[in-house]
N, CA, C and O atoms as a CHARMM CRD file, in Angstrom:
* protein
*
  344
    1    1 UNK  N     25.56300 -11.68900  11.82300 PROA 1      0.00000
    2    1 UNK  CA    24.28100 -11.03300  12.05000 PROA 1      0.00000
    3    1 UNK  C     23.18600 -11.97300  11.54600 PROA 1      0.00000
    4    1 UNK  O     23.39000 -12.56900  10.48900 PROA 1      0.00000
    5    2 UNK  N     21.88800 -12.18300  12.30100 PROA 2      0.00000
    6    2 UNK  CA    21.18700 -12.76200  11.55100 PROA 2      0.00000
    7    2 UNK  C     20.07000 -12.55000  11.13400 PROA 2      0.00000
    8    2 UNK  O     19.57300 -11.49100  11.51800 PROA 2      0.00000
    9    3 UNK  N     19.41500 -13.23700  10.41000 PROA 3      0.00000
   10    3 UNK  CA    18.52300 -12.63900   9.19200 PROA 3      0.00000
   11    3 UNK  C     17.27500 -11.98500  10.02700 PROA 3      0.00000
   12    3 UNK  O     16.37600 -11.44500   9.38200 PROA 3      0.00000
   13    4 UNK  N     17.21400 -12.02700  11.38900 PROA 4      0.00000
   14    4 UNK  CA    15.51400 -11.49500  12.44100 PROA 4      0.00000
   15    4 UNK  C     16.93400  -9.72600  12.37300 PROA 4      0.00000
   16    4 UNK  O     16.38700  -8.73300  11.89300 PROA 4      0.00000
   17    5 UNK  N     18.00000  -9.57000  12.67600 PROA 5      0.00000
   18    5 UNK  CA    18.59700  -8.51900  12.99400 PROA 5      0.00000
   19    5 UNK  C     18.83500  -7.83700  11.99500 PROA 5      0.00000
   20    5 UNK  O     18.47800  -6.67900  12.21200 PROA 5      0.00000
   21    6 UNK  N     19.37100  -7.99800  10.73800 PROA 6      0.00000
   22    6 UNK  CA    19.23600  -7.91100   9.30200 PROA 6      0.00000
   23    6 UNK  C     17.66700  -7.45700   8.91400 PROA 6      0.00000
   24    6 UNK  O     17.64800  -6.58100   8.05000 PROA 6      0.00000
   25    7 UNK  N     16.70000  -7.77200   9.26300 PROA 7      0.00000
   26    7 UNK  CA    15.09700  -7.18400   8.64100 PROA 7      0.00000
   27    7 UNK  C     14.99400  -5.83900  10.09700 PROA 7      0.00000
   28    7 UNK  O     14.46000  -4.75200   9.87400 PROA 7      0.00000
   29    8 UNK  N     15.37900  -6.06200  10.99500 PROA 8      0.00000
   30    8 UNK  CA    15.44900  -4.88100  11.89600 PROA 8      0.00000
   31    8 UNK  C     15.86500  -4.03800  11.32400 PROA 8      0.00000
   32    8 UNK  O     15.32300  -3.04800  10.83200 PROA 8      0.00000
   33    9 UNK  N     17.09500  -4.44500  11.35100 PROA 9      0.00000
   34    9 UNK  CA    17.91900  -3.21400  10.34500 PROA 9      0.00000
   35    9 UNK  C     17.21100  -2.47900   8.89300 PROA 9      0.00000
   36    9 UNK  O     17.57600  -1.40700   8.40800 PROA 9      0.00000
   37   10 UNK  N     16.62100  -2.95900   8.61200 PROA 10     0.00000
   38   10 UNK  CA    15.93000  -2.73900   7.27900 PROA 10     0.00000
   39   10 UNK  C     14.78100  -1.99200   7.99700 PROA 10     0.00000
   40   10 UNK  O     14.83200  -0.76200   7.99900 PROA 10     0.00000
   41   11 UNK  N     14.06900  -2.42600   8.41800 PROA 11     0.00000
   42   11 UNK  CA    12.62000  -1.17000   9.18400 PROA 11     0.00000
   43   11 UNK  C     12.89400  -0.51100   9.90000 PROA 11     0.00000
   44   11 UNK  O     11.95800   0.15300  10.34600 PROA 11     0.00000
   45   12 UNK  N     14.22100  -0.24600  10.46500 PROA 12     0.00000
   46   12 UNK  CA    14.68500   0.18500  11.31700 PROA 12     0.00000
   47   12 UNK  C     15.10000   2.24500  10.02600 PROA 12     0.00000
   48   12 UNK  O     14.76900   3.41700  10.20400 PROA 12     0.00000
   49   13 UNK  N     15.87800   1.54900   8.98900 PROA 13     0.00000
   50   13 UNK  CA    16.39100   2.73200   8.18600 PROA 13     0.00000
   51   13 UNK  C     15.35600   2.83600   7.44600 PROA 13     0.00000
   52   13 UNK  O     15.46200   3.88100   6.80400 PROA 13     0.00000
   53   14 UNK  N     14.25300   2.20800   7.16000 PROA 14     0.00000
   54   14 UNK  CA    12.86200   2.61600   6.44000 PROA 14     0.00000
   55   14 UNK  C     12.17100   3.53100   7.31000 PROA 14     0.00000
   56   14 UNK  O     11.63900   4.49800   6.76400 PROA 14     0.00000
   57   15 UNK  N     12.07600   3.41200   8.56400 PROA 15     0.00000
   58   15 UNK  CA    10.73800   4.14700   9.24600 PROA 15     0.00000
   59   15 UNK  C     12.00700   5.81400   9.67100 PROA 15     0.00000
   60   15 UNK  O     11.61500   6.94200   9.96900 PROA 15     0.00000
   61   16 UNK  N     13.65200   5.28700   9.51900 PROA 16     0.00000
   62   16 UNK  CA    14.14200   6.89300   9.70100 PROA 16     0.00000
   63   16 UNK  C     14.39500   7.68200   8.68900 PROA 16     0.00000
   64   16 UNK  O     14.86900   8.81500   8.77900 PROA 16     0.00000
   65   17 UNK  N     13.91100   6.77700   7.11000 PROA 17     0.00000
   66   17 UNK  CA    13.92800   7.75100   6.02800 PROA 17     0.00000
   67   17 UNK  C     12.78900   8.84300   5.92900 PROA 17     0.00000
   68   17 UNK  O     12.69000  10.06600   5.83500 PROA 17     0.00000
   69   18 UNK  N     11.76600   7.41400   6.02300 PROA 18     0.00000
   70   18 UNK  CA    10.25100   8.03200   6.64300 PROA 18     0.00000
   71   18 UNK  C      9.66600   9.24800   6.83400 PROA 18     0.00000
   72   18 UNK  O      8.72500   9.87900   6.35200 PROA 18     0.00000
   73   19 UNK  N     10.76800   9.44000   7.95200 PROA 19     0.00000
   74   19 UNK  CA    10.24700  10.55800   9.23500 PROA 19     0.00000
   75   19 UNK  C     11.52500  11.67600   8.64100 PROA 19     0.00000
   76   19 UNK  O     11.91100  12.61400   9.33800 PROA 19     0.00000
   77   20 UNK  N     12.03300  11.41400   7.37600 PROA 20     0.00000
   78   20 UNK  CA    12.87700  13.16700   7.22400 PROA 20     0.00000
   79   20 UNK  C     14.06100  12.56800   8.16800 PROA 20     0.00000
   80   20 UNK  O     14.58900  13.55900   8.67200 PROA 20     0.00000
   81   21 UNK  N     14.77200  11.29400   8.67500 PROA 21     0.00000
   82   21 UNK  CA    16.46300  11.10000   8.88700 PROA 21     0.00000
   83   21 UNK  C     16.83800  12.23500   9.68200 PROA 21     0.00000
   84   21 UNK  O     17.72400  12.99000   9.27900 PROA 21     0.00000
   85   22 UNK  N     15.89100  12.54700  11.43600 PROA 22     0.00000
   86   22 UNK  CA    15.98100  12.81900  12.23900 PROA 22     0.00000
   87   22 UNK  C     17.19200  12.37900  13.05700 PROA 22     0.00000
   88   22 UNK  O     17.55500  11.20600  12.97600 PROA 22     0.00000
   89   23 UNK  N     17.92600  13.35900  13.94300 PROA 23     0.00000
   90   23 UNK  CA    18.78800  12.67900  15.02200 PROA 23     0.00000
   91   23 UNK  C     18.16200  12.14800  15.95700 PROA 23     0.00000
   92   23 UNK  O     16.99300  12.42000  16.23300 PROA 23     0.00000
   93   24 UNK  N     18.99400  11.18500  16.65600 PROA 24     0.00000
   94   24 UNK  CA    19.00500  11.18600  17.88600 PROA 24     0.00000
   95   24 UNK  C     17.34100  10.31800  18.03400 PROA 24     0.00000
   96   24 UNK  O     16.66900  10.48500  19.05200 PROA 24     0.00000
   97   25 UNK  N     16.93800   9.57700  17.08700 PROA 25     0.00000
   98   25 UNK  CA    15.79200   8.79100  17.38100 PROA 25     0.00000
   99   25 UNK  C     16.04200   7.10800  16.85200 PROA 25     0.00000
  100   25 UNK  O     15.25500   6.21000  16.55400 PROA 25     0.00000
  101   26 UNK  N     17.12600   7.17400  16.89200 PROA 26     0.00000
  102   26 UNK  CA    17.32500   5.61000  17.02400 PROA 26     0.00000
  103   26 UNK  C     17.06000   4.63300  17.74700 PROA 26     0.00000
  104   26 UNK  O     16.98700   3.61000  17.06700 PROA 26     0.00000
  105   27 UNK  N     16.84700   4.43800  19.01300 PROA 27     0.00000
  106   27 UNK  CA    16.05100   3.65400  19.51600 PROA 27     0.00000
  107   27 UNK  C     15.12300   3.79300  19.06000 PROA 27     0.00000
  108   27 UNK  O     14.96200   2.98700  18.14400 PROA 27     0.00000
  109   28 UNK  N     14.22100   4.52700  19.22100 PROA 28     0.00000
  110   28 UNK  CA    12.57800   4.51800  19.14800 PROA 28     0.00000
  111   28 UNK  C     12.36700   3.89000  17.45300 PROA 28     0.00000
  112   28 UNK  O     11.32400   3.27900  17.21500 PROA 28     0.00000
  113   29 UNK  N     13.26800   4.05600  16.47700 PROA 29     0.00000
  114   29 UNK  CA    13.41200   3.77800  15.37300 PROA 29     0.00000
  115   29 UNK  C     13.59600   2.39700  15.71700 PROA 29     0.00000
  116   29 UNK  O     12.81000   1.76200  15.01300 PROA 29     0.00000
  117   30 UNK  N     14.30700   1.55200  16.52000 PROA 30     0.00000
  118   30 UNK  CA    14.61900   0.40700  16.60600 PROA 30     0.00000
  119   30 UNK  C     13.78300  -0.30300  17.37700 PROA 30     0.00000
  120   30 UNK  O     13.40600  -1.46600  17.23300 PROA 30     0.00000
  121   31 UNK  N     13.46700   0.65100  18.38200 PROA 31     0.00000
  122   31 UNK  CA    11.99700  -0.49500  18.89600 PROA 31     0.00000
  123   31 UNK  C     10.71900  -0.96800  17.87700 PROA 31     0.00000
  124   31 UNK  O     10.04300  -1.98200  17.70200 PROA 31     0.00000
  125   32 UNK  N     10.81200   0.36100  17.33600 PROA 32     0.00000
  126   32 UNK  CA     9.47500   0.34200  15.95500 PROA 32     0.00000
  127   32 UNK  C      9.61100  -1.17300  15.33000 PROA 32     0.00000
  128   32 UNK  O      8.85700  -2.10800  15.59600 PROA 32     0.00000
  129   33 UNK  N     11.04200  -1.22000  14.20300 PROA 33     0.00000
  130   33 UNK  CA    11.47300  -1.74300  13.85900 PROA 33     0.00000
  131   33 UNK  C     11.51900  -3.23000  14.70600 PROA 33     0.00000
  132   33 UNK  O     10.99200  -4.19300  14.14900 PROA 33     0.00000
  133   34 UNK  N     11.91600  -3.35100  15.55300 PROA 34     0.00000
  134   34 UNK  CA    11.73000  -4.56600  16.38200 PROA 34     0.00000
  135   34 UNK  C     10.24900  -5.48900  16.20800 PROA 34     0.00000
  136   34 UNK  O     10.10000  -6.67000  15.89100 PROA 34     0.00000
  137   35 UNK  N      9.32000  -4.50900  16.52700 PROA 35     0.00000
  138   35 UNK  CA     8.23800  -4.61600  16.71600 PROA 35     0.00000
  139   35 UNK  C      7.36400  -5.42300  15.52500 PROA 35     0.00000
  140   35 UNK  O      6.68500  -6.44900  15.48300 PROA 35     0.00000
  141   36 UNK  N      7.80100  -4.29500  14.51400 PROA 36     0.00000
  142   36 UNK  CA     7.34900  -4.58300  12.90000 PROA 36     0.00000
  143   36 UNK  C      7.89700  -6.00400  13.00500 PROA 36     0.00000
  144   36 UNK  O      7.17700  -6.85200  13.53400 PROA 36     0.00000
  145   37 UNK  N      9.37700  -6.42000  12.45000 PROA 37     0.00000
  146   37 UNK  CA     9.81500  -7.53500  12.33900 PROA 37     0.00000
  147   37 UNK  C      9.28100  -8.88800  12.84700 PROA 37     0.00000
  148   37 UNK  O      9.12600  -9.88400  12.14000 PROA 37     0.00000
  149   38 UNK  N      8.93400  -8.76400  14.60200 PROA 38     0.00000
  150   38 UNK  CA     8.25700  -9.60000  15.44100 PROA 38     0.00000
  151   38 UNK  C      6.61700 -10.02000  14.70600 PROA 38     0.00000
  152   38 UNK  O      6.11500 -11.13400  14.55800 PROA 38     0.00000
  153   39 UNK  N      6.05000  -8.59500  14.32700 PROA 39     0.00000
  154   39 UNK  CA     4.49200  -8.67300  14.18100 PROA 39     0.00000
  155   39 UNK  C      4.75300  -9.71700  12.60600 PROA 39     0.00000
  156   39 UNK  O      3.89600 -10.57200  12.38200 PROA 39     0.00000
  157   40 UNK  N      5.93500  -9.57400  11.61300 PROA 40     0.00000
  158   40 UNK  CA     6.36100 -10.15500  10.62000 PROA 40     0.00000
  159   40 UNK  C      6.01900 -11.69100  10.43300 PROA 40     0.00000
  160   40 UNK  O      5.39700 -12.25600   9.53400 PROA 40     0.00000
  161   41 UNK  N      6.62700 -12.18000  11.57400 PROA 41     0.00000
  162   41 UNK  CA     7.57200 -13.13200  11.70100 PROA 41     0.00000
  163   41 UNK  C      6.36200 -14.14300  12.48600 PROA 41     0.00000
  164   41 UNK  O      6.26600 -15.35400  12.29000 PROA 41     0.00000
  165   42 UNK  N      5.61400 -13.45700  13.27200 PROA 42     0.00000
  166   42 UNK  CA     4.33100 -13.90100  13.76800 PROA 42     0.00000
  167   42 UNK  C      3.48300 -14.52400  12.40100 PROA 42     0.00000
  168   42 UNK  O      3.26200 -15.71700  12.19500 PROA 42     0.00000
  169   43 UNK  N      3.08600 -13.40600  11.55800 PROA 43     0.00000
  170   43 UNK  CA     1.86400 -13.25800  10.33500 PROA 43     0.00000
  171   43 UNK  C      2.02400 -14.72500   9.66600 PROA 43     0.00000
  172   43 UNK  O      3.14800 -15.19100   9.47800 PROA 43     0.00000
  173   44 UNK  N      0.57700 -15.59400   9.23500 PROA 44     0.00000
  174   44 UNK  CA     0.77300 -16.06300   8.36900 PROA 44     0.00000
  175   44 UNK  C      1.42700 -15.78700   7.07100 PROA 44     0.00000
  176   44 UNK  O      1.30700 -14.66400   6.58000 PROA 44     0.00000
  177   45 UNK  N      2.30600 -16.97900   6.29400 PROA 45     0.00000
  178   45 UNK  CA     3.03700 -16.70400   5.27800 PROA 45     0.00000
  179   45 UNK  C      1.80200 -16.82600   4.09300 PROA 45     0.00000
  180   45 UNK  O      0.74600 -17.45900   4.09800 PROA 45     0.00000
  181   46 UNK  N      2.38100 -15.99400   3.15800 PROA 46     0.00000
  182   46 UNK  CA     1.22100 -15.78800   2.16500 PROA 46     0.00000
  183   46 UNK  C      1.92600 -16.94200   0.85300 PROA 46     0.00000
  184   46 UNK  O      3.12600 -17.19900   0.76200 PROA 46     0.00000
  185   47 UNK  N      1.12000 -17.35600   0.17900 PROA 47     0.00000
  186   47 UNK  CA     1.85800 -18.37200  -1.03800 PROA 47     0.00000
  187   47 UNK  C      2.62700 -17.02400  -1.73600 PROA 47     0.00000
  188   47 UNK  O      2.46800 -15.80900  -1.61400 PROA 47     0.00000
  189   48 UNK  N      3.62500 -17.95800  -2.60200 PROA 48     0.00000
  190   48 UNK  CA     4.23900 -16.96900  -3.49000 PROA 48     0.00000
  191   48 UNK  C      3.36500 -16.51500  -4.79300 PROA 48     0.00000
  192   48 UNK  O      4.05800 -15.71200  -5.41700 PROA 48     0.00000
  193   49 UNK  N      2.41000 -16.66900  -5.29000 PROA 49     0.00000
  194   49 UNK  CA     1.99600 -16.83400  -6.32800 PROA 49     0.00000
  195   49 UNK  C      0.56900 -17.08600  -5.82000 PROA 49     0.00000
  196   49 UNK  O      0.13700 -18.22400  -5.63700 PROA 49     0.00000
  197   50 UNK  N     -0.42100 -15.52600  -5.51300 PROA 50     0.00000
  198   50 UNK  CA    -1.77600 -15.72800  -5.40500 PROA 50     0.00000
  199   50 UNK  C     -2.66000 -16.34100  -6.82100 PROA 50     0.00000
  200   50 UNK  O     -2.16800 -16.27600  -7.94700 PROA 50     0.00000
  201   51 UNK  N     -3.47500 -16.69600  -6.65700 PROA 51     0.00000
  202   51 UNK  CA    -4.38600 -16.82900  -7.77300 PROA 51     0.00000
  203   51 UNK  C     -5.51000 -15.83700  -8.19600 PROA 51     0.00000
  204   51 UNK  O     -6.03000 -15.72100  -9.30600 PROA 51     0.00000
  205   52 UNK  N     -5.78800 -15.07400  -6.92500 PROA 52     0.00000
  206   52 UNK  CA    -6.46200 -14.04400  -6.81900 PROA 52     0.00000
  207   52 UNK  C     -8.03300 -14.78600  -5.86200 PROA 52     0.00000
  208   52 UNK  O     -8.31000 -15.97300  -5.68600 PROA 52     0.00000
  209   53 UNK  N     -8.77500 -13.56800  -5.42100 PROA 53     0.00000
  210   53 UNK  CA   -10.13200 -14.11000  -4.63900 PROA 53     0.00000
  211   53 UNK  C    -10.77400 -14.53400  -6.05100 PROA 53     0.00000
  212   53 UNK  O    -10.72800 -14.09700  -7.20000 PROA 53     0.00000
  213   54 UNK  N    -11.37400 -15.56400  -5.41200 PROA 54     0.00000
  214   54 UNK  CA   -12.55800 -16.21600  -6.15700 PROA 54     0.00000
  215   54 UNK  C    -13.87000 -15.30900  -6.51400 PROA 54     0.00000
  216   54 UNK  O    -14.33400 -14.51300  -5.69700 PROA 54     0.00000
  217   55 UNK  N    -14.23800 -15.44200  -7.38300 PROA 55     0.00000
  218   55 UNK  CA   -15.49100 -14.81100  -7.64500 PROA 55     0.00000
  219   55 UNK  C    -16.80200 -14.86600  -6.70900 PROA 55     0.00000
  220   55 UNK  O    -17.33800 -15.96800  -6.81800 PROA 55     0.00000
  221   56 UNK  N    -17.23000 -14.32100  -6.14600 PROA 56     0.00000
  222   56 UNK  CA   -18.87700 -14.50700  -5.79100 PROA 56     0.00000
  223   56 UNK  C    -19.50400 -14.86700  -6.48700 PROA 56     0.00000
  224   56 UNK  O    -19.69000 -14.57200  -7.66800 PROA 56     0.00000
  225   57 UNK  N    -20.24800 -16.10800  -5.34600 PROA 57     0.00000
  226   57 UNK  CA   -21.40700 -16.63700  -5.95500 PROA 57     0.00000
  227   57 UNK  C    -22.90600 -16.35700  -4.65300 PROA 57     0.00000
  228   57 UNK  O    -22.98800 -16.38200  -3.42500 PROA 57     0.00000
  229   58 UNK  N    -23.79100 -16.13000  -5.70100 PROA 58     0.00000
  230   58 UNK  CA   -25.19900 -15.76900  -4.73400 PROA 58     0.00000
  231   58 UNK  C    -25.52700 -17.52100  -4.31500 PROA 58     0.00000
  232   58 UNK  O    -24.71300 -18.43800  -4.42500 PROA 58     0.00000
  233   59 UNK  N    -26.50800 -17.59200  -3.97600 PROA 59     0.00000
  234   59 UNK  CA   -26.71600 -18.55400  -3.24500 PROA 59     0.00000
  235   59 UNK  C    -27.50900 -18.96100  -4.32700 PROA 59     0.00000
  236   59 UNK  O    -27.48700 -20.19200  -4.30500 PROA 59     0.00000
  237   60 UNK  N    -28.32300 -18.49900  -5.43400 PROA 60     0.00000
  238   60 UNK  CA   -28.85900 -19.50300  -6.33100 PROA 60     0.00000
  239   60 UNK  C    -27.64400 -20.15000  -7.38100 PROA 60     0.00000
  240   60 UNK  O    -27.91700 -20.94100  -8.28300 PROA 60     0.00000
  241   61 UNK  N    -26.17600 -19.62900  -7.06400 PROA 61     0.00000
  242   61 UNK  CA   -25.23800 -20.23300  -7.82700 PROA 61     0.00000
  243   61 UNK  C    -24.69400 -19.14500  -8.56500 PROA 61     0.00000
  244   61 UNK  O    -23.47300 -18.99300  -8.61400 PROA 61     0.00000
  245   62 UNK  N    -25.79900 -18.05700  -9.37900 PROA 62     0.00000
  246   62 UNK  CA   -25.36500 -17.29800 -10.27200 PROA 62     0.00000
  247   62 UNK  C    -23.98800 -16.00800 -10.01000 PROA 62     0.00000
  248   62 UNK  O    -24.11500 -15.20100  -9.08900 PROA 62     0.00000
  249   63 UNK  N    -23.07300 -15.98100 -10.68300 PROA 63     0.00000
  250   63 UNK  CA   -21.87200 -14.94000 -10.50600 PROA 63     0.00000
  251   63 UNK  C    -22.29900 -13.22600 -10.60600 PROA 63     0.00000
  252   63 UNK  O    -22.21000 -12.70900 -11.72000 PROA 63     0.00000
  253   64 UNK  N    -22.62300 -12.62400  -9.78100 PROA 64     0.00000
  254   64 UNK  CA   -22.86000 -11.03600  -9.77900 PROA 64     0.00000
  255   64 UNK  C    -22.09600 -10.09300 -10.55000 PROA 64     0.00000
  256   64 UNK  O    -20.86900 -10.04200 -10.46000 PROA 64     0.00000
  257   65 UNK  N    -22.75600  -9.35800 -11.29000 PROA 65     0.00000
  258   65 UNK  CA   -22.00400  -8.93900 -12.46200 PROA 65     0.00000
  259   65 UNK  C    -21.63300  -7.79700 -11.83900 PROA 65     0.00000
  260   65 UNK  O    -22.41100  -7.74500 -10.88600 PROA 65     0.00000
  261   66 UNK  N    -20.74500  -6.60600 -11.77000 PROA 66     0.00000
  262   66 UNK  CA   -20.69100  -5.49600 -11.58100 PROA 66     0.00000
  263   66 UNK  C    -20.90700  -4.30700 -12.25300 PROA 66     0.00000
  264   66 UNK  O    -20.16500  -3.85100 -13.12300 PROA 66     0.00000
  265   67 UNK  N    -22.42100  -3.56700 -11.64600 PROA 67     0.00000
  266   67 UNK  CA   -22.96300  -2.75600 -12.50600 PROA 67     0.00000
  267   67 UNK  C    -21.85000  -1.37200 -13.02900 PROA 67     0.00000
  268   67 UNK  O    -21.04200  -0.84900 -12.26300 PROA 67     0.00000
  269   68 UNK  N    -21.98600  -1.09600 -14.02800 PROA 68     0.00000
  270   68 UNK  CA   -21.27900  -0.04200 -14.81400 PROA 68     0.00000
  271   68 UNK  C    -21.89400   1.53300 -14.13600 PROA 68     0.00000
  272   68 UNK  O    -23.08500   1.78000 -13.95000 PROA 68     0.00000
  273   69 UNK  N    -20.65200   2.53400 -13.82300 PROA 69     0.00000
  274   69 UNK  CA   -21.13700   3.71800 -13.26400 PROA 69     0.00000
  275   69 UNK  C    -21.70300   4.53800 -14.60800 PROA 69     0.00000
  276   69 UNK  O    -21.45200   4.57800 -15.81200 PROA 69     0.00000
  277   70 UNK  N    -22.82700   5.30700 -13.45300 PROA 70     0.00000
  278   70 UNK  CA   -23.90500   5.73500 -14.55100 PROA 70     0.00000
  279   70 UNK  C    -23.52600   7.34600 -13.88800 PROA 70     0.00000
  280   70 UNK  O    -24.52300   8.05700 -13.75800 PROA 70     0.00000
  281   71 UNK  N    -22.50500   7.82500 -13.56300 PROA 71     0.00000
  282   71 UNK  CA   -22.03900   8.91100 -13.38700 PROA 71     0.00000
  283   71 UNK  C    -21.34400   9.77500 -14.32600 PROA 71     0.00000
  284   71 UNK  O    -20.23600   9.39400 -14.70200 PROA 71     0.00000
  285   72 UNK  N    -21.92600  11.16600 -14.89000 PROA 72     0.00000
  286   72 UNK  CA   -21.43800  11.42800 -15.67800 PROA 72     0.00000
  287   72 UNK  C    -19.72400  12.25300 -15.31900 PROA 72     0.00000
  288   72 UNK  O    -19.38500  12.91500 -14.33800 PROA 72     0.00000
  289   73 UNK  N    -18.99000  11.89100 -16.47200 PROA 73     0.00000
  290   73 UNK  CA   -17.66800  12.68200 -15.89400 PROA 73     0.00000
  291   73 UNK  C    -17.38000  14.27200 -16.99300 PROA 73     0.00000
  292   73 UNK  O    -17.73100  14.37800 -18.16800 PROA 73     0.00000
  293   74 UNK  N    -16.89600  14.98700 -16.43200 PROA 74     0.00000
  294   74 UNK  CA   -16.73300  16.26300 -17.07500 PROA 74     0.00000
  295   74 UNK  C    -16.26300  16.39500 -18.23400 PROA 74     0.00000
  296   74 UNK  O    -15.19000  16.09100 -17.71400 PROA 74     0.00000
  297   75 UNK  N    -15.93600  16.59100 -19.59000 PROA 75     0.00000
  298   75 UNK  CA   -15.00300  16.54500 -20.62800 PROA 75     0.00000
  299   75 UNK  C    -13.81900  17.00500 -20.28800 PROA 75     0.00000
  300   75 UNK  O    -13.72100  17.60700 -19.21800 PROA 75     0.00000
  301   76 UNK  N    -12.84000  16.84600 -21.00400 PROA 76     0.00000
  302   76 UNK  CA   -11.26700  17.51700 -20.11700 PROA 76     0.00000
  303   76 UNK  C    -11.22600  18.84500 -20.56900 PROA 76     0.00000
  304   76 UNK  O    -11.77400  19.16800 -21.62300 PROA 76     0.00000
  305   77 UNK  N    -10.61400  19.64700 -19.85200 PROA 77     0.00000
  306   77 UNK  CA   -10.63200  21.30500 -20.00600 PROA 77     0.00000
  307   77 UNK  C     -9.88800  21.35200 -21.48200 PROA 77     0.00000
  308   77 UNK  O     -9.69500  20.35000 -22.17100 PROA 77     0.00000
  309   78 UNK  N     -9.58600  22.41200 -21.76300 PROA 78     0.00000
  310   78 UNK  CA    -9.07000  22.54500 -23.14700 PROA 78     0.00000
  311   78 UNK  C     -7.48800  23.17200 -22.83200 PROA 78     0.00000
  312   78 UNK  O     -7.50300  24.26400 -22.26500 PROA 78     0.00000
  313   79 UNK  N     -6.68900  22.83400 -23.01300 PROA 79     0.00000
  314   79 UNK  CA    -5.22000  23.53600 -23.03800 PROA 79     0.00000
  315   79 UNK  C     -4.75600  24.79700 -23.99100 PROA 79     0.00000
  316   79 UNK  O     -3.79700  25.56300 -23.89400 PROA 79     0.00000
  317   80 UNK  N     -6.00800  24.68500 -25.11800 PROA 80     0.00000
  318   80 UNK  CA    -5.26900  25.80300 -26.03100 PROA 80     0.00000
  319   80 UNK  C     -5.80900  27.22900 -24.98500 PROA 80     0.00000
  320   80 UNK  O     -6.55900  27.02700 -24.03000 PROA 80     0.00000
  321   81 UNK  N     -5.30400  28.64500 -25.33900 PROA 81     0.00000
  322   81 UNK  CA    -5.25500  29.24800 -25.32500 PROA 81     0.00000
  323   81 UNK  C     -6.66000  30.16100 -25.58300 PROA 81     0.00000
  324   81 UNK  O     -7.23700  30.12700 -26.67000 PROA 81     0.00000
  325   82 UNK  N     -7.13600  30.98200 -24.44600 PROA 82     0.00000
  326   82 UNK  CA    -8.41300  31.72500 -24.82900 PROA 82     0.00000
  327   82 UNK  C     -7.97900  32.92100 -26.09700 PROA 82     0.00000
  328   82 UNK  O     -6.84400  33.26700 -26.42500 PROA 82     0.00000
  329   83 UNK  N     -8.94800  33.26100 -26.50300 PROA 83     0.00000
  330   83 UNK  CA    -8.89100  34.45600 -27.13600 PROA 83     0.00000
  331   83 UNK  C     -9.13900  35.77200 -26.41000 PROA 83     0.00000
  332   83 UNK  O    -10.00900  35.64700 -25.54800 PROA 83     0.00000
  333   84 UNK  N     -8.74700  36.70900 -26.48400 PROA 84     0.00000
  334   84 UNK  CA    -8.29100  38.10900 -26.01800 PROA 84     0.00000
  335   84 UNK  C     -9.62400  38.67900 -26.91700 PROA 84     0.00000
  336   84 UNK  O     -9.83200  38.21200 -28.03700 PROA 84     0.00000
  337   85 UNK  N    -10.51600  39.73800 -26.32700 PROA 85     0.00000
  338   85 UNK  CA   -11.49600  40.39000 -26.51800 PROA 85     0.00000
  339   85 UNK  C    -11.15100  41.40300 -27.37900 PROA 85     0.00000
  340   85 UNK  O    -10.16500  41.96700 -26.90500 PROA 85     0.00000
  341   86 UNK  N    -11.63000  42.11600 -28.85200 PROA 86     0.00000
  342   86 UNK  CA   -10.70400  43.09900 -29.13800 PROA 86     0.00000
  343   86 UNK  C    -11.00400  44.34500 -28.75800 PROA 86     0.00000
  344   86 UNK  O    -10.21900  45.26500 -28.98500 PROA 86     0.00000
């Protein structure tokens, strides 16, 4: 078997776990799968080991800082227990 039929096989039982391991949709599972693999195999290869995107720079040179949210957030509810009215 080789390794393009082998990654079929693999998107092939990924996209029928997917969908709840339906009968009787194996082809359509395997064309999927076909498809994926092909669109794969097409894609530029990515390095193993990004460095990450580079920072922005504005055009006078300077690096854009990212402003801090000025949104307030709720305090967290309380878990203990209300009190009963007497």
């Amino acid at each position: 078997m080789s390794t393009d039929d082998k990654r079929i096989r693999e998107f092939a039982y990924q996209i029928w776990e997917s969908e709840g391991k339906p009968a009787g949709q194996e082809e359509r599972h395997w064309e999927m799968a076909r498809k994926l693999a092909e669109a794969e195999a097409l894609a530029p290869s990515k390095p193993a080991k990004a460095a990450g995107k580079p920072a922005a720079v504005k055009a006078d040179g300077i690096k854009p800082v990212a402003a801090k949210s000025t949104t307030a957030k709720a305090p967290p509810k309380s878990t203990a227990p209300k009190a009963k009215p007497a």
